[in-house]
N, C-alpha and C positions, 0 to 999 in steps of 0.2 A: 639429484631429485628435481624433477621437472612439478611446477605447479600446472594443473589444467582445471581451467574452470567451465561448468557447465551450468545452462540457465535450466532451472527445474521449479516441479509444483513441489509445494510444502510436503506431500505427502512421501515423492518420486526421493525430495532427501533424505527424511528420516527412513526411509526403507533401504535406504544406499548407504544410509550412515549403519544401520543396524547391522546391514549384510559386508559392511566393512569394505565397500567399495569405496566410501567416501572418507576422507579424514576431516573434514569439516564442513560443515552447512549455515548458510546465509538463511534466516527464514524469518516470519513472524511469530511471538511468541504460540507454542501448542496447547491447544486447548484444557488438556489434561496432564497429570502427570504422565512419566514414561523411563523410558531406558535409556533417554538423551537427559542431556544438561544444557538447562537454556542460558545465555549470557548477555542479557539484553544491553542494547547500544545506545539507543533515546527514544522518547514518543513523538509520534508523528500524527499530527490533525487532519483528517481529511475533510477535503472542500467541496464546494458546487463550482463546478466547470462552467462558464456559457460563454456564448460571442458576445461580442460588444454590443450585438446588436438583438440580443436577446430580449424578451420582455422583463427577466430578474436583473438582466446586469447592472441596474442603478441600485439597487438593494446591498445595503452594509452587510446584514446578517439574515441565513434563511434560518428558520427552526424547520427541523424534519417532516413537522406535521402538514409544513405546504409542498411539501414533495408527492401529496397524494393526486393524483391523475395526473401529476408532469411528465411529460418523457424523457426517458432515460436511455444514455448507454451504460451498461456496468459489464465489469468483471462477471465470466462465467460463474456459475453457484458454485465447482470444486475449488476456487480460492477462501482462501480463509479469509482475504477480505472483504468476500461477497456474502459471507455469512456474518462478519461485524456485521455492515450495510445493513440485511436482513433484519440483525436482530433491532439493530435502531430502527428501522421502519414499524417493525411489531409494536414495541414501547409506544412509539410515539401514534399508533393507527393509521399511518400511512400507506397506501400503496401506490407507488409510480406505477407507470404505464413504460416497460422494458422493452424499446424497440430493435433494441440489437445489444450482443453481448461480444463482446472482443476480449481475450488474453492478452494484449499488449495494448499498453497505454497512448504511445504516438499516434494511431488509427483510430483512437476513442478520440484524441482533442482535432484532428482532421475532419470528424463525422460534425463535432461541435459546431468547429466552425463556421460549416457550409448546411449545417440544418440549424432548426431551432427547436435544438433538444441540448440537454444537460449531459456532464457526465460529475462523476464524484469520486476524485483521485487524490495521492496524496500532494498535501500541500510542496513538496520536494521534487514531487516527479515534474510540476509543469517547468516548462522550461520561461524562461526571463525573457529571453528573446523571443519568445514566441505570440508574434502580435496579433490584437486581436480578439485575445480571450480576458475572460473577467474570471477572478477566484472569489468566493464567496462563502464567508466561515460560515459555517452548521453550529445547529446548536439546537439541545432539550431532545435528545443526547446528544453531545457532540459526538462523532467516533472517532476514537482513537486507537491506532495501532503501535506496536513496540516489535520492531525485527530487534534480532539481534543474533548470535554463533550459537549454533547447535556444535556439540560434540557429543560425544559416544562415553558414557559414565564410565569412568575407571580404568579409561585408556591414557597412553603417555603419548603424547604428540611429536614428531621430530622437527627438529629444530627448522627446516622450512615453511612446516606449517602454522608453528609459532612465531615467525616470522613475518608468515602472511596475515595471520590474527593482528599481529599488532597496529602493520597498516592500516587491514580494516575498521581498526578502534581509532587511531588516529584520524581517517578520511572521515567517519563516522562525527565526531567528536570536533572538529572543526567544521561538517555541512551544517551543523546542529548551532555553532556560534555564529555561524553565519545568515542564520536562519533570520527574515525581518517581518516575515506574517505577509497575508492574503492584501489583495486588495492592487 
């Protein structure tokens, strides 16, 4: 048995896990109940992105509610973490000003850099090495997300993909220890 892994939107895998193309899925937890079984992995904080050279980057902590007429990159609206995002803007009566929306995070902290606009990803995805940027914990609501293993309710798994689970609870489970916060 060969593993192949494919990068998909939350919804592309529960309808591949459903149709039994997929024998497991990486995703954020689903909004509702369903036909999968969610196995969450750990929570993850998401942050205020900026350059160094931003007007926030001296700032400890933003609360949500000074995100209204900032400019933002974000995640298109069919990720499920552009509807957390959302919903913490509502709570809080905020509305940024969304000047561009990207699917992949490397291209959001690139826009960062070289303009002076925000983006808001997870504390995990920025990279260390990546000079230049400022992380800047949210708060009232903070948002939090929880990936973890989807699988397909009442299915038995074979032994490679139990194999791969485990990895990914291990890789999971040690980013998580090694985790030292924003800033």
């Amino acid at each position: 048995m060969q593993v192949c892994v494919e990068e998909l939107a939350a919804d592309q895998i529960a309808a591949k896990l459903h149709a039994g193309e997929l024998d497991l899925g990486i995703a954020y937890r689903p909004s509702g109940p369903g036909e999968l079984w969610f196995e969450p992995l750990y929570n993850e904080e998401m942050v205020l992105v900026v350059a160094d050279t931003h007007l926030l980057a001296g700032r400890k902590r933003i609360r949500m509610v000074e995100l209204h007429q900032q400019r933002l990159v974000l995640l298109p609206e069919y990720f499920a973490t552009r509807t957390l995002l959302e919903e913490c803007f509502n709570a809080s009566g905020a509305e940024p000003i969304v000047v561009a929306e990207m699917s992949t995070i490397a291209p959001m902290l690139g826009l960062v850099l070289h303009m002076q606009i925000a983006a808001i990803a997870a504390i995990n995805a920025v990279p260390a090495a990546m000079k230049g940027l400022r992380m800047i914990p949210l708060e009232s609501p903070t948002p939090i997300r929880t990936p973890g293993l989807l699988w397909r309710l009442g299915g038995t798994q074979a032994a490679p993909v139990q194999s791969f689970a485990v990895i990914v609870r291990k890789t999971a489970l040690g980013n998580s220890l090694r985790h030292e916060g924003p800033g």
